[in-house]
Structures are given as structure tokens and as C-alpha cells.
NUBALO-224093 format. One record per residue: residue number from 1; residue in one letter; x, y, z of N, C-alpha, C in turn. Coordinates in nm, 2 decimals. Example, Ala and Ser with C-alpha at 12.3 -4.5 7.8 and 13.67 -1.06 7.14 Angstrom:
2
<rec num="1" residu="a" n_px="1.32" n_py="-0.57" n_pz="0.78" ca_px="1.23" ca_py="-0.45" ca_pz="0.78" c_px="1.32" c_py="-0.33" c_pz="0.78"/>
<rec num="2" residu="s" n_px="1.28" n_py="-0.22" n_pz="0.71" ca_px="1.37" ca_py="-0.11" ca_pz="0.71" c_px="1.29" c_py="0.00" c_pz="0.79"/>
END
This chain:
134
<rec num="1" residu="x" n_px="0.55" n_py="2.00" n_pz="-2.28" ca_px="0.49" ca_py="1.87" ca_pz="-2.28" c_px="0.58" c_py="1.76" c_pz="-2.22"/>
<rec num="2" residu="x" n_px="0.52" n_py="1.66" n_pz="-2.11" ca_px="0.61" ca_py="1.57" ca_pz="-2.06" c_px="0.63" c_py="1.48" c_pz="-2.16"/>
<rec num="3" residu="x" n_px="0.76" n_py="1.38" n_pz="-2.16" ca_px="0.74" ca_py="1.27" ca_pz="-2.26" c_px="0.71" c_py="1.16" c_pz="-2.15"/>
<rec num="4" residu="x" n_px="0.69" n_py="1.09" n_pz="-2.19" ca_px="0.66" ca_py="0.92" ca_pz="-2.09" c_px="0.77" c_py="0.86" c_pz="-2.12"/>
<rec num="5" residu="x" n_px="0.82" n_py="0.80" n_pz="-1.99" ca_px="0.96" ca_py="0.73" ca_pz="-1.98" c_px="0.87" c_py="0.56" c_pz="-2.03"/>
<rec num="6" residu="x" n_px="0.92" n_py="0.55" n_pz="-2.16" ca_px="0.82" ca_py="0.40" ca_pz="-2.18" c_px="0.92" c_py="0.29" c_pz="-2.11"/>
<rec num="7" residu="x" n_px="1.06" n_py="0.31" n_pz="-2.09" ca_px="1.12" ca_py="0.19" ca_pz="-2.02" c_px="1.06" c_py="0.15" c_pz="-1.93"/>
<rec num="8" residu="x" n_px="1.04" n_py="0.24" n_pz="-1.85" ca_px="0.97" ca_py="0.24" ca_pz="-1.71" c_px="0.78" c_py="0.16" c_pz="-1.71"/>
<rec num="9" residu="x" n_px="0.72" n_py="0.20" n_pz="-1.82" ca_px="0.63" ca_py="0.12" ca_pz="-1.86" c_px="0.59" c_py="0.00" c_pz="-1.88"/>
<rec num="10" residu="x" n_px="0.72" n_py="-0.06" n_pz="-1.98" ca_px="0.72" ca_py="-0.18" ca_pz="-2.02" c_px="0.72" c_py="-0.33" c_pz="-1.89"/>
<rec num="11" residu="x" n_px="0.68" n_py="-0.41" n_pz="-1.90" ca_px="0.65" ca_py="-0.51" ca_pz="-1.79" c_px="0.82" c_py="-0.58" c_pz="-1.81"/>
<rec num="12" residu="x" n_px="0.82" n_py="-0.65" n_pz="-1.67" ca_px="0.94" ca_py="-0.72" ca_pz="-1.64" c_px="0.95" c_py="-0.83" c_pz="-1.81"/>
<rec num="13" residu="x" n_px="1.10" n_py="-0.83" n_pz="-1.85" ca_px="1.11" ca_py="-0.94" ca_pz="-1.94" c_px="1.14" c_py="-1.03" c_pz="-1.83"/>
<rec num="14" residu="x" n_px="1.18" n_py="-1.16" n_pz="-1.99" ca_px="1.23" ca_py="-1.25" ca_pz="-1.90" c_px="1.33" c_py="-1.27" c_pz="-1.81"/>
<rec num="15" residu="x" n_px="1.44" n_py="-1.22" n_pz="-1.84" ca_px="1.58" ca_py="-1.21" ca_pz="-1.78" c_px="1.56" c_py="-1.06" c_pz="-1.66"/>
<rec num="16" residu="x" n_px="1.48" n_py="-1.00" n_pz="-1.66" ca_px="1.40" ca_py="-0.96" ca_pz="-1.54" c_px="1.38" c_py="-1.04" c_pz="-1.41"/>
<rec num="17" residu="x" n_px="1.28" n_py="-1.12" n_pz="-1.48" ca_px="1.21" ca_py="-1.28" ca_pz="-1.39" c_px="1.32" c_py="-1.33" c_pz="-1.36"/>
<rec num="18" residu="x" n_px="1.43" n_py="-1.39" n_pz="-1.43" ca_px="1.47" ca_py="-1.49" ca_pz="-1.42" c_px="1.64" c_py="-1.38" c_pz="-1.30"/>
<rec num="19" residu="x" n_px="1.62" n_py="-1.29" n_pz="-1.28" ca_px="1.72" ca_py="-1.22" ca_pz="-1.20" c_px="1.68" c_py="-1.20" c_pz="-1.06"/>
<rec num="20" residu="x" n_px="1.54" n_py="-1.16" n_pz="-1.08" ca_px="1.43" ca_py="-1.19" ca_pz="-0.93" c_px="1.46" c_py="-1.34" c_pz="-0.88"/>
<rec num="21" residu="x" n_px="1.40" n_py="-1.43" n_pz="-0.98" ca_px="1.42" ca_py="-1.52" ca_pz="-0.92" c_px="1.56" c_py="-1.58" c_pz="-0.84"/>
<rec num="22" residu="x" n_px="1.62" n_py="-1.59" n_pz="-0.95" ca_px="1.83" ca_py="-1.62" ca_pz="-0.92" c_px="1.83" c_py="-1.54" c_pz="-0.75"/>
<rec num="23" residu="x" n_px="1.80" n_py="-1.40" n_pz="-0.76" ca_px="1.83" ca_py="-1.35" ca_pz="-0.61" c_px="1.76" c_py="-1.38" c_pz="-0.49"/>
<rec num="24" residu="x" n_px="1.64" n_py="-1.45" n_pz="-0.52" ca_px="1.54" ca_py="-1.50" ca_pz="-0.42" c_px="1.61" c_py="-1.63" c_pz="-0.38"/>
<rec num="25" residu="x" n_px="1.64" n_py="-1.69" n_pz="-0.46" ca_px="1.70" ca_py="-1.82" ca_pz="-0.46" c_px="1.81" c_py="-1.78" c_pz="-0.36"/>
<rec num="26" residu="x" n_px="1.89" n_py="-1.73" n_pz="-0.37" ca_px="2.04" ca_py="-1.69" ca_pz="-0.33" c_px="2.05" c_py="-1.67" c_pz="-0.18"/>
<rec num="27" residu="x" n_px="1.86" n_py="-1.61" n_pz="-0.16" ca_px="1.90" ca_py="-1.55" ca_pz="-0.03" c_px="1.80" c_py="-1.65" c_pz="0.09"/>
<rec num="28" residu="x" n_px="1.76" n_py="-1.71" n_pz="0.00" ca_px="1.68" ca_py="-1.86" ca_pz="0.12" c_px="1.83" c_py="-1.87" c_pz="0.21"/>
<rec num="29" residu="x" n_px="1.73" n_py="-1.93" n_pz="0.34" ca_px="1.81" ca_py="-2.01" ca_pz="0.41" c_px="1.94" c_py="-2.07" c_pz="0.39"/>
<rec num="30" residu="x" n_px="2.08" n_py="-2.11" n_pz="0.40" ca_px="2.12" ca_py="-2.22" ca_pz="0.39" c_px="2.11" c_py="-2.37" c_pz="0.41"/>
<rec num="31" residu="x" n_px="2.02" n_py="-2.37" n_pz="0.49" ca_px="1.96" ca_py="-2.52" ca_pz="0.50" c_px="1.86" c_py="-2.53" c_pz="0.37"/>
<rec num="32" residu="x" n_px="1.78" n_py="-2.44" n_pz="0.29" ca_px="1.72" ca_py="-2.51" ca_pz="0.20" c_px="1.83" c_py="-2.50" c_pz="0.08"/>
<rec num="33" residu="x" n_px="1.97" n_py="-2.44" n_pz="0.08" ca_px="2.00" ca_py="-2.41" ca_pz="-0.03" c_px="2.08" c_py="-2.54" c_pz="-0.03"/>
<rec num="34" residu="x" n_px="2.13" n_py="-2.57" n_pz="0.05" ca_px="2.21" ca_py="-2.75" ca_pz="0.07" c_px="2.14" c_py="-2.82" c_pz="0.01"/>
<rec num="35" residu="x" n_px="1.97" n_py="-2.85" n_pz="0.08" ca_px="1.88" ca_py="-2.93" ca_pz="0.04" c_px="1.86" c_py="-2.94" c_pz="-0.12"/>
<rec num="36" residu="x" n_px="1.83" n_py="-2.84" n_pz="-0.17" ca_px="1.84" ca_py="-2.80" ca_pz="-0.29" c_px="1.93" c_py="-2.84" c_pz="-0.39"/>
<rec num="37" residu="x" n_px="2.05" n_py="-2.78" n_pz="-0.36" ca_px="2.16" ca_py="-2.84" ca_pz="-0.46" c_px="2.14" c_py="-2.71" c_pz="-0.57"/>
<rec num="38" residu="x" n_px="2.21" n_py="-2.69" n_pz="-0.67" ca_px="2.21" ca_py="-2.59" ca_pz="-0.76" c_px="2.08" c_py="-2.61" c_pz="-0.89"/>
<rec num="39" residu="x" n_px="2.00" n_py="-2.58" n_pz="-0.85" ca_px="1.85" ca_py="-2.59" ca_pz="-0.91" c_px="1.82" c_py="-2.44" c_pz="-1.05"/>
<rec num="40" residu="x" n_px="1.87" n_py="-2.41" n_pz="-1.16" ca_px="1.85" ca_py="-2.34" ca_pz="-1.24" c_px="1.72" c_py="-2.31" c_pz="-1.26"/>
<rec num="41" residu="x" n_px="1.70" n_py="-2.16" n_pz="-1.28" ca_px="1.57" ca_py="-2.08" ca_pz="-1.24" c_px="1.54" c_py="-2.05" c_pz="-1.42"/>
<rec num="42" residu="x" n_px="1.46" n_py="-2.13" n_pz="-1.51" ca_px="1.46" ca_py="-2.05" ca_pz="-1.64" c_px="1.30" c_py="-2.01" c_pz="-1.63"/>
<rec num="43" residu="x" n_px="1.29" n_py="-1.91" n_pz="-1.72" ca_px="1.16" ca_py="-1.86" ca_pz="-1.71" c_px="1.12" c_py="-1.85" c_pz="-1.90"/>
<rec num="44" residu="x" n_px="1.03" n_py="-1.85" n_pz="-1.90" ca_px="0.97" ca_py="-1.86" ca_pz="-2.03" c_px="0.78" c_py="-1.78" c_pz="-2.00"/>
<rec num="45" residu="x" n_px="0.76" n_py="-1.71" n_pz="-2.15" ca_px="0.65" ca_py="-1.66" ca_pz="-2.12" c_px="0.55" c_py="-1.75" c_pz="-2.08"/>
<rec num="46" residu="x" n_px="0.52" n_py="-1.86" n_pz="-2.19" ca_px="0.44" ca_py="-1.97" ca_pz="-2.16" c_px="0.49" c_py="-2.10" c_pz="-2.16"/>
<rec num="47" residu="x" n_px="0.38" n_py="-2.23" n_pz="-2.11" ca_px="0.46" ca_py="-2.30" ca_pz="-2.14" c_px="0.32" c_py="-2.38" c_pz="-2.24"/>
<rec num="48" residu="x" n_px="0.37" n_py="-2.52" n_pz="-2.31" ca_px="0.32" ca_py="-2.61" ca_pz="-2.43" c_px="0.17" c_py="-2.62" c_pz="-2.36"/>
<rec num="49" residu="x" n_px="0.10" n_py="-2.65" n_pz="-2.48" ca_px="-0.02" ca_py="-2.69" ca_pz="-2.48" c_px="-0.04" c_py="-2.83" c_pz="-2.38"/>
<rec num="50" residu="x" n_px="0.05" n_py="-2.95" n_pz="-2.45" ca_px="0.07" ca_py="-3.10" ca_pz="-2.40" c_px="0.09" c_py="-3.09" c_pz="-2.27"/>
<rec num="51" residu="x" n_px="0.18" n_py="-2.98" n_pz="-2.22" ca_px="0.18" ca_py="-2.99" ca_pz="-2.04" c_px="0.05" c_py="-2.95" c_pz="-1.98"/>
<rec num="52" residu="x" n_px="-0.02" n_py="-2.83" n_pz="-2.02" ca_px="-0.18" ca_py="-2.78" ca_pz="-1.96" c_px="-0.23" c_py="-2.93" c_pz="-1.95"/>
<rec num="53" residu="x" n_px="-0.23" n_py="-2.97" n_pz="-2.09" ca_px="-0.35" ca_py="-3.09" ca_pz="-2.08" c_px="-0.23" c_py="-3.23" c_pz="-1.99"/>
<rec num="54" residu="x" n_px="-0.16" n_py="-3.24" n_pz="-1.96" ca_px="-0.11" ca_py="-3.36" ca_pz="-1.88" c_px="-0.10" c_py="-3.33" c_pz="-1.78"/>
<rec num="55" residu="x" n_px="-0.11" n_py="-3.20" n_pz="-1.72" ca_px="-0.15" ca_py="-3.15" ca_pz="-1.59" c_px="-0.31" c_py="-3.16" c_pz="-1.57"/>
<rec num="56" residu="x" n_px="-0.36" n_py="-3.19" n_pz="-1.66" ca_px="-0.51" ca_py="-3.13" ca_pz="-1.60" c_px="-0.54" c_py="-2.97" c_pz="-1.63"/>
<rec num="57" residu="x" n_px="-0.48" n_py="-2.86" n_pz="-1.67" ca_px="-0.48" ca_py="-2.74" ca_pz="-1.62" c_px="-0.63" c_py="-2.69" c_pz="-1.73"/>
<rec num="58" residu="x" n_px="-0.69" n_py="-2.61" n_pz="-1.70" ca_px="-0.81" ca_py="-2.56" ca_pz="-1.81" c_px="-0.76" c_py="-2.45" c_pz="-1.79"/>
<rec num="59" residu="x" n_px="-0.73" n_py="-2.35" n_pz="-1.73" ca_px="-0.67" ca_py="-2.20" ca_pz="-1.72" c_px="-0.54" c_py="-2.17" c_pz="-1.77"/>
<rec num="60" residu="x" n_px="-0.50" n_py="-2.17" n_pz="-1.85" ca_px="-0.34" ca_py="-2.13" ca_pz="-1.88" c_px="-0.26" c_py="-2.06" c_pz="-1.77"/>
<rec num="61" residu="x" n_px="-0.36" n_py="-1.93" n_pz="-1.72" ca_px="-0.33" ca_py="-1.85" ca_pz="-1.63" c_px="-0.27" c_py="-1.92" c_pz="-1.46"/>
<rec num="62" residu="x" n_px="-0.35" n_py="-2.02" n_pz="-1.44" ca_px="-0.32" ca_py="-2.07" ca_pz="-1.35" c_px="-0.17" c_py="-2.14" c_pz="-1.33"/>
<rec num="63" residu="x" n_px="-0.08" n_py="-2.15" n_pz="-1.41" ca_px="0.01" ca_py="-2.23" ca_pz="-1.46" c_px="0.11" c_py="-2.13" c_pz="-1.43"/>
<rec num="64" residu="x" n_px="0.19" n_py="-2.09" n_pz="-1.31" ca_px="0.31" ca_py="-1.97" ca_pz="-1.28" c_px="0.46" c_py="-2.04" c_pz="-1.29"/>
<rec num="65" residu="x" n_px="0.42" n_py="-2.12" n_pz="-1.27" ca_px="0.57" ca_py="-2.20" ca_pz="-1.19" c_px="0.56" c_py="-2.35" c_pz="-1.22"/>
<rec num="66" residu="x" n_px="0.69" n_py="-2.45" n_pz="-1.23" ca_px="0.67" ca_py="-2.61" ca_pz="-1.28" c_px="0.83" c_py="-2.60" c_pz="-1.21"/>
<rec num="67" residu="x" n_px="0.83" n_py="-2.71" n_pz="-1.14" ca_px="0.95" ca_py="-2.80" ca_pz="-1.08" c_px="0.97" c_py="-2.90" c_pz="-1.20"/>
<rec num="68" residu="x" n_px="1.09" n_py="-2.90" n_pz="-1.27" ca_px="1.10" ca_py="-3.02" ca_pz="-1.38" c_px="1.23" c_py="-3.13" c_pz="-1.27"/>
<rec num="69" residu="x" n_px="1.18" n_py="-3.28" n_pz="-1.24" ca_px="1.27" ca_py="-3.34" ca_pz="-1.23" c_px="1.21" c_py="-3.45" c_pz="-1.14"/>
<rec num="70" residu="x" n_px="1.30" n_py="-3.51" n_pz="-1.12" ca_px="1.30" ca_py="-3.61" ca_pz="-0.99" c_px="1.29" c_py="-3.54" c_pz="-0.84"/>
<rec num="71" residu="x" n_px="1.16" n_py="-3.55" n_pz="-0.72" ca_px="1.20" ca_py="-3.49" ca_pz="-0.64" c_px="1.32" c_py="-3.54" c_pz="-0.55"/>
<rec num="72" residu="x" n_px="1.36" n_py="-3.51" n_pz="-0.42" ca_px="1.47" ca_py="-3.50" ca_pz="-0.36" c_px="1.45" c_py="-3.64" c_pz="-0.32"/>
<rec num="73" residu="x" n_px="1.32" n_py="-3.67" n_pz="-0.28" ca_px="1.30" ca_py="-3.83" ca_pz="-0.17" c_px="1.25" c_py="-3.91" c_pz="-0.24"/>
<rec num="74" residu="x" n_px="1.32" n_py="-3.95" n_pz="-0.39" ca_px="1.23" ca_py="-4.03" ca_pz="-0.48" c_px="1.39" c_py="-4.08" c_pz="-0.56"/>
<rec num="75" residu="x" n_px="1.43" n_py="-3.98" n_pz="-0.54" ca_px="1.60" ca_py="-4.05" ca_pz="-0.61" c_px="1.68" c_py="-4.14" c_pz="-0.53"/>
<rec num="76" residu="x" n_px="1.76" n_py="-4.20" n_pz="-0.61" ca_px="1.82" ca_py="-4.34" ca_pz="-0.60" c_px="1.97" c_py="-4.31" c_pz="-0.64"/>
<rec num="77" residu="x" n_px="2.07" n_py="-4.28" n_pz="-0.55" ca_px="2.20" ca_py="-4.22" ca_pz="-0.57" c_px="2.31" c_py="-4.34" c_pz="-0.71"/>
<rec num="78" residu="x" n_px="2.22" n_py="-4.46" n_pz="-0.68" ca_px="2.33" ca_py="-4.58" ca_pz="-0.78" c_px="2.27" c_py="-4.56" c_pz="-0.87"/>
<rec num="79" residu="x" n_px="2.15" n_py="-4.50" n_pz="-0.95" ca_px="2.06" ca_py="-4.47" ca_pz="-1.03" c_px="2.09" c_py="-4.33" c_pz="-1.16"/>
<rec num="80" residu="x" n_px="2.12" n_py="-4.31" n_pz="-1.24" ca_px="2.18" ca_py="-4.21" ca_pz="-1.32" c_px="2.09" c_py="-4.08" c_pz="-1.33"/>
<rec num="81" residu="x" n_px="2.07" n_py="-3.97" n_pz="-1.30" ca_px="1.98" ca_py="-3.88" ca_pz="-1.31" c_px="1.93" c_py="-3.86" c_pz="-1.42"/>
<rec num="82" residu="x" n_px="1.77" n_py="-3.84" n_pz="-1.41" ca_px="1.68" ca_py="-3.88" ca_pz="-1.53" c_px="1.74" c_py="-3.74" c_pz="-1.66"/>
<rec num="83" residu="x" n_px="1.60" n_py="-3.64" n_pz="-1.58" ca_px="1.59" ca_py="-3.54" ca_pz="-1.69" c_px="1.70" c_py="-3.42" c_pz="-1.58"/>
<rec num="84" residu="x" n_px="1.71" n_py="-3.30" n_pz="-1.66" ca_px="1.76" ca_py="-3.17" ca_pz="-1.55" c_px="1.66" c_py="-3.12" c_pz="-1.47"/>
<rec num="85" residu="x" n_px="1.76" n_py="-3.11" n_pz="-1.39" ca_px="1.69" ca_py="-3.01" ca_pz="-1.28" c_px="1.62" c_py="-2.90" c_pz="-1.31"/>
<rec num="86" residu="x" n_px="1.53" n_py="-2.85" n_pz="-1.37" ca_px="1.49" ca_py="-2.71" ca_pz="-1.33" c_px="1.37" c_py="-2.65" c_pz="-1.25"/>
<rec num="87" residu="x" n_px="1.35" n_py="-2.52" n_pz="-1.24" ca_px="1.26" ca_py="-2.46" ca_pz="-1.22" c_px="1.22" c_py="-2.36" c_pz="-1.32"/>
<rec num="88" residu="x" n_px="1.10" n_py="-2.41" n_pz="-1.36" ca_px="1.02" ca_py="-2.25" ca_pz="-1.49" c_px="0.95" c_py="-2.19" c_pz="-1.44"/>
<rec num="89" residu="x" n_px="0.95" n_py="-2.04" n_pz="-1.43" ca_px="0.87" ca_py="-1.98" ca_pz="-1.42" c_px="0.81" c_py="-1.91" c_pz="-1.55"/>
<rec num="90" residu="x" n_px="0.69" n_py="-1.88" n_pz="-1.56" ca_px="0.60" ca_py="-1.89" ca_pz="-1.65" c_px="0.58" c_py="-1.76" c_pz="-1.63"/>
<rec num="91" residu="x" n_px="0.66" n_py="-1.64" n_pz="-1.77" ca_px="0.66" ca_py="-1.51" ca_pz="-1.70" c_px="0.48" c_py="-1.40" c_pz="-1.75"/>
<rec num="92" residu="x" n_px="0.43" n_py="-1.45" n_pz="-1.88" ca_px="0.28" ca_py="-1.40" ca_pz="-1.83" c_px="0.18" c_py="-1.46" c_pz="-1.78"/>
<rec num="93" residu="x" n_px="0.15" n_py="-1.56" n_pz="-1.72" ca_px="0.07" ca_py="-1.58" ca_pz="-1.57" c_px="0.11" c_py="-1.55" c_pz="-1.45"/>
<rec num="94" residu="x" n_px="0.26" n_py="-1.51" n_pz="-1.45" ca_px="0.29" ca_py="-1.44" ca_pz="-1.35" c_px="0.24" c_py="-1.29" c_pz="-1.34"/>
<rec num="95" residu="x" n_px="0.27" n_py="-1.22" n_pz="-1.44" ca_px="0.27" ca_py="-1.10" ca_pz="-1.48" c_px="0.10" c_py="-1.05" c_pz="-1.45"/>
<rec num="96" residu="x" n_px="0.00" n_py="-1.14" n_pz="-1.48" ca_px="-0.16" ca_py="-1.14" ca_pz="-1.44" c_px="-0.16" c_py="-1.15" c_pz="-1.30"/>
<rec num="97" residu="x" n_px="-0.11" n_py="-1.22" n_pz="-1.29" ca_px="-0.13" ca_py="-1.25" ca_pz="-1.08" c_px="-0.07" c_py="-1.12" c_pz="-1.04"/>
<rec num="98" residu="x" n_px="0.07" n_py="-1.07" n_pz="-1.07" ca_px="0.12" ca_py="-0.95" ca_pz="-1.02" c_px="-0.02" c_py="-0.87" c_pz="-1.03"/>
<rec num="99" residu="x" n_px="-0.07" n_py="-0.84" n_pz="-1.14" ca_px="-0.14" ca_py="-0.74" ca_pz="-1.14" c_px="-0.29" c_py="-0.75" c_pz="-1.09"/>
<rec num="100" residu="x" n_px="-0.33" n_py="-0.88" n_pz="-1.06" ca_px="-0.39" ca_py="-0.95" ca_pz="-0.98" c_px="-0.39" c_py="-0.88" c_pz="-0.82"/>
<rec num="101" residu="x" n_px="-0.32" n_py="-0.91" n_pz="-0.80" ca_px="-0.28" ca_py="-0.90" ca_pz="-0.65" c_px="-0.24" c_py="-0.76" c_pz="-0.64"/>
<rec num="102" residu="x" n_px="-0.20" n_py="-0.67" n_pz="-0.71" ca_px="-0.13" ca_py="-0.53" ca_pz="-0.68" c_px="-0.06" c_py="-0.56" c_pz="-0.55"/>
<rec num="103" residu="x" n_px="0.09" n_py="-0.62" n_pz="-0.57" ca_px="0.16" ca_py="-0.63" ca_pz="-0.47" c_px="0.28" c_py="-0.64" c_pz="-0.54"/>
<rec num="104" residu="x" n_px="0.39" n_py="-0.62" n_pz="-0.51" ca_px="0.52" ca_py="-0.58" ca_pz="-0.53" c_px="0.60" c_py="-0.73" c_pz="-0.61"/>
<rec num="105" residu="x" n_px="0.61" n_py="-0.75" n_pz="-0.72" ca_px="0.64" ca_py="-0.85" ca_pz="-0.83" c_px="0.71" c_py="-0.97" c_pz="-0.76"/>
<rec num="106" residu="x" n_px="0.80" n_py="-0.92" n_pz="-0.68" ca_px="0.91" ca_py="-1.00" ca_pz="-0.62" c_px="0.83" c_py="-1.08" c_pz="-0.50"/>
<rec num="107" residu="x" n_px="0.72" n_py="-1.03" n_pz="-0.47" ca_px="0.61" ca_py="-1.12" ca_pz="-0.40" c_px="0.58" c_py="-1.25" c_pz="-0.47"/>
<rec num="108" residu="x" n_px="0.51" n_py="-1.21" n_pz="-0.54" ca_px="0.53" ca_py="-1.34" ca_pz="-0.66" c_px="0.58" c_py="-1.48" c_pz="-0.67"/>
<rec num="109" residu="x" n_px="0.72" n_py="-1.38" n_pz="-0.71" ca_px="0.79" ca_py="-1.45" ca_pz="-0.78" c_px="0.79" c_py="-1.55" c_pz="-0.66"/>
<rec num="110" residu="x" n_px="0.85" n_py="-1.45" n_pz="-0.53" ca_px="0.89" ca_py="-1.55" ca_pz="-0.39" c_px="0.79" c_py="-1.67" c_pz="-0.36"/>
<rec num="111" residu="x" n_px="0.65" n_py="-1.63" n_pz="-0.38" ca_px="0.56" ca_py="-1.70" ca_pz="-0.38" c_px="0.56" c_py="-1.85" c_pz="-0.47"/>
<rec num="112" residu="x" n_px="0.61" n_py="-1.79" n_pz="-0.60" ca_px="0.59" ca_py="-1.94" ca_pz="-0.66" c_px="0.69" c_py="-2.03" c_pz="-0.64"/>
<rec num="113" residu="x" n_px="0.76" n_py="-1.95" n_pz="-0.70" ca_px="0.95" ca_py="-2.01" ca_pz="-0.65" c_px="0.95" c_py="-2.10" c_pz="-0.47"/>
<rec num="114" residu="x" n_px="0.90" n_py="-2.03" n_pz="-0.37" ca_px="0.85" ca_py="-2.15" ca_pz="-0.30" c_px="0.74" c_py="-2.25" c_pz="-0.30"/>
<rec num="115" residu="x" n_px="0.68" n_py="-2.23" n_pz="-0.37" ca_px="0.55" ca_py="-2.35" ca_pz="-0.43" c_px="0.64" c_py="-2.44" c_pz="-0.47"/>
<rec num="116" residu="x" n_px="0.68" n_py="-2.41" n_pz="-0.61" ca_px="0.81" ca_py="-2.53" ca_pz="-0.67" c_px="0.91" c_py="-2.60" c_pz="-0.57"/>
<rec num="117" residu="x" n_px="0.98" n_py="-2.48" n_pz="-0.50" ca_px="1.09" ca_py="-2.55" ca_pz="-0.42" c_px="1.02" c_py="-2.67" c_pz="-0.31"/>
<rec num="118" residu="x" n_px="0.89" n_py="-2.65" n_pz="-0.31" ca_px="0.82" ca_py="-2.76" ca_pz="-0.21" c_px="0.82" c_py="-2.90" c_pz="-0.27"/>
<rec num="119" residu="x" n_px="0.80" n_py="-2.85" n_pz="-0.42" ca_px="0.78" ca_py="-3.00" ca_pz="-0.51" c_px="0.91" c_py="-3.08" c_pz="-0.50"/>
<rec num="120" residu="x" n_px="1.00" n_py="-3.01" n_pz="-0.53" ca_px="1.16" ca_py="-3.03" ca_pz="-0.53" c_px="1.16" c_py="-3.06" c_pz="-0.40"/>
<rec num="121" residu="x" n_px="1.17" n_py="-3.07" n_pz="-0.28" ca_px="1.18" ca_py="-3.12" ca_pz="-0.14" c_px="1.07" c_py="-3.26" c_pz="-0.13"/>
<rec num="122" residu="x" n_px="1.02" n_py="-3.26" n_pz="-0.19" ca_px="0.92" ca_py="-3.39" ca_pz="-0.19" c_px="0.78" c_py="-3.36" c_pz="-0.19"/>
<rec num="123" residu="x" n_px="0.73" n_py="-3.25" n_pz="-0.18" ca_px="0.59" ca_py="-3.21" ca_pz="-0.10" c_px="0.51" c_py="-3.26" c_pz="-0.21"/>
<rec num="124" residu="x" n_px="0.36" n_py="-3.31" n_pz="-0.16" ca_px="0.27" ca_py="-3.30" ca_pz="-0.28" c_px="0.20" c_py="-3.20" c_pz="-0.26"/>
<rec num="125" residu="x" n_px="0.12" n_py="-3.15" n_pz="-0.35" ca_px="0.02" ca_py="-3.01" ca_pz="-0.36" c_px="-0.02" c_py="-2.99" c_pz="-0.23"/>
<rec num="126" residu="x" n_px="-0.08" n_py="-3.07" n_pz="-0.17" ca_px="-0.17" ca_py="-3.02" ca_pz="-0.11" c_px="-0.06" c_py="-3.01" c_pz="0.04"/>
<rec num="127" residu="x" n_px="0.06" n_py="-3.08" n_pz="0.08" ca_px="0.12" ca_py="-3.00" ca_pz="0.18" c_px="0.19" c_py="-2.91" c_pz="0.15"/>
<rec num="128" residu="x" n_px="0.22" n_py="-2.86" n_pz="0.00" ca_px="0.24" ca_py="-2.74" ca_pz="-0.04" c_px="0.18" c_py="-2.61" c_pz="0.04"/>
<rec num="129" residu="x" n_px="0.08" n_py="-2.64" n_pz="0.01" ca_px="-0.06" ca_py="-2.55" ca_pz="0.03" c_px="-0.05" c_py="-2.50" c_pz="0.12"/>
<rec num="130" residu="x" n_px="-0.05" n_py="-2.63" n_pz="0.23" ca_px="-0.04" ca_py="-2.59" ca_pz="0.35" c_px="0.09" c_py="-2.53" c_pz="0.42"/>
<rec num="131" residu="x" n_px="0.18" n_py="-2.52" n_pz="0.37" ca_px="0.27" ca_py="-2.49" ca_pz="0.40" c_px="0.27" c_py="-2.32" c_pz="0.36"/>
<rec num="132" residu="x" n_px="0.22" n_py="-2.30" n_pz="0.20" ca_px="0.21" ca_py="-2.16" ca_pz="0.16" c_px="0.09" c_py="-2.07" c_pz="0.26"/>
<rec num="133" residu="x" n_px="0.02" n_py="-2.19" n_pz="0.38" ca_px="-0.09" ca_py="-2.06" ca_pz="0.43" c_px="-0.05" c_py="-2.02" c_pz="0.58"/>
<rec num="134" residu="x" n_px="0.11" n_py="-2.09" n_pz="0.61" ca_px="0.14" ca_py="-2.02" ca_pz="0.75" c_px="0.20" c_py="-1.89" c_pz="0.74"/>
END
């Protein structure tokens, strides 16, 4: 009788995500990584109730990724920086989309992780968007 390798089973943890991401990050461009500046990638399964509803959000699932901070063209260098920098990715709405999409996880990730990195560069949603359909 075979046994089943369950490691192999179990879905990406966080520190999974959060290593995907780190290496996606690492290997952008150098012109976005200047732009950037050192932007920490934490990931969390979900995120608070208070954010869905101050976003607007009715799907939880919808919710993969959040840019926390001041964007790039909105700060004021004689001005003290507000909150930290981060990026969250939101590791079970990601984990639905992966399986959503049947496409290789690190797609994803790349995917949202550049959604965010658009907010952080100044973009609003919708030149996001357009940016994510070339």
C-alpha cells in the first residue's frame, strides 16, 4: 500500500507566501526596486472585518493583497512618515484564486504583488487595471 506524502498535500503557509513574494520582489526591475525603496512583504491569512467594510468589500475572497501607507507621489520629504510601509498579502483569498485559476501559485502571487506595487507608485484602481491587462 502507498502512503500519501501529506507534506506535499498541505497548501502553501504563510512564510511560504511571504518567500514567493520576498523573491518576486527581489527580481523586478531595478528601476522599480529604486522606486520602491525597501517595502516589506507580510502576509496574513485574513485580514479584519473594519477593513472589508472601509473598503467597501462584500466578498472577503476578493480581498488578496493591500498596499499599507502613503503612496510615492503624495509624500512630503520635510513631513515625518505616517504609518509603515507594507504590503499584505492575504494568504486564503489567494489560495481560492490559485485554485481558481489552476495556474502555477507564483502567478498569483506576481499578480497581486503587482496590483499593490501600482498603489505604492501612485496608481488608482482603475490605472491599475489597466496596467494589469497589457
Amino acid at each position: 500500500m502507498h502512503r500519501l506524502d501529506t507534506a506535499a498535500a498541505l497548501p502553501p503557509s504563510l512564510d511560504d507566501l511571504a518567500a514567493i513574494g520576498e523573491r518576486i520582489l527581489a527580481d523586478l526591475p531595478a528601476e522599480i526596486r529604486e522606486l520602491m525603496g525597501p517595502v516589506p512583504v507580510v502576509v496574513r491569512d485574513w485580514f479584519d472585518e473594519e477593513l472589508l467594510d472601509a473598503m467597501e468589500i462584500d466578498d472577503p475572497l476578493d480581498l488578496t493583497g493591500l498596499y499599507q501607507a502613503i503612496p510615492i507621489h503624495e509624500r512630503h520629504s520635510a513631513l515625518p512618515p505616517g504609518e509603515p510601509e507594507l504590503i499584505f498579502l492575504f494568504r486564503l483569498p489567494i489560495l481560492h484564486e490559485w485554485c481558481e485559476r489552476s495556474c502555477p501559485l507564483e502567478e498569483v502571487v506576481f499578480d497581486v504583488l503587482t496590483h499593490e506595487i501600482g498603489h505604492h507608485l501612485g496608481m488608482d484602481e482603475e490605472a491599475v487595471q489597466r496596467m494589469e491587462q497589457r
